[in-house]
C-alpha positions, 0 to 999 in steps of 0.5 A, spaced: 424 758 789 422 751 791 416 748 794 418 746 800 420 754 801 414 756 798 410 753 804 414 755 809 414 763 806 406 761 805 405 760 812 408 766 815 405 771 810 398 767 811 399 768 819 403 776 818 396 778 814 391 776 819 395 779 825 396 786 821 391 792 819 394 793 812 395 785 810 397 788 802 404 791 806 406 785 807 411 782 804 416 776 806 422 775 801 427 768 802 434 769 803 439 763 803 445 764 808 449 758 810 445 753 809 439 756 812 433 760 808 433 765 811 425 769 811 425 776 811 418 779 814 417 787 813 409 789 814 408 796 816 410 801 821 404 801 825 403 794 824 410 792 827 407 791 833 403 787 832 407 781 829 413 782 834 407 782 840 408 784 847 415 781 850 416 777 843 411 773 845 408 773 837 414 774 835 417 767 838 410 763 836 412 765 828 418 762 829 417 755 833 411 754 827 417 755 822 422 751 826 416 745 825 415 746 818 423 746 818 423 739 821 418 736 817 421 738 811 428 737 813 431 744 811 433 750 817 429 756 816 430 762 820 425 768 822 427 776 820 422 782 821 425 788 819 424 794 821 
């Protein structure tokens, strides 16, 4: 993993645990498809509610923070919760 990923896998982890009730089931794993780093969010299943946020709203935000750290470290990053 390179340090720019690491970053952006950092930045959803922080903000993933500070949202959740159970942060040590908070996992976020990298995937590289086509060119883009794809990172995996899995958290517990009483917390995914919490990460996803009503009408997506949370969710959305997580995104349009790793779309930033995407432009500034010119690399295409996209945001996956799992259930």
């Amino acid at each position: 993993m390179s340090e720019q990923t690491g970053n952006a896998q950092a930045l959803i982890q922080h903000v993933a645990k500070a949202l959740v009730d159970e942060p040590d089931q908070v996992s976020v794993e990298q995937v590289e498809e086509e060119g883009v780093s794809v990172l995996e969010l899995q958290v517990a299943e009483k917390d995914l509610g919490k990460v996803i946020g009503k009408q997506g709203r949370t969710a959305r935000a997580m995104r349009t923070l790793l779309s930033a750290t995407g432009i500034k470290l010119h690399k295409g990053f996209e945001l996956e919760i799992l259930e």
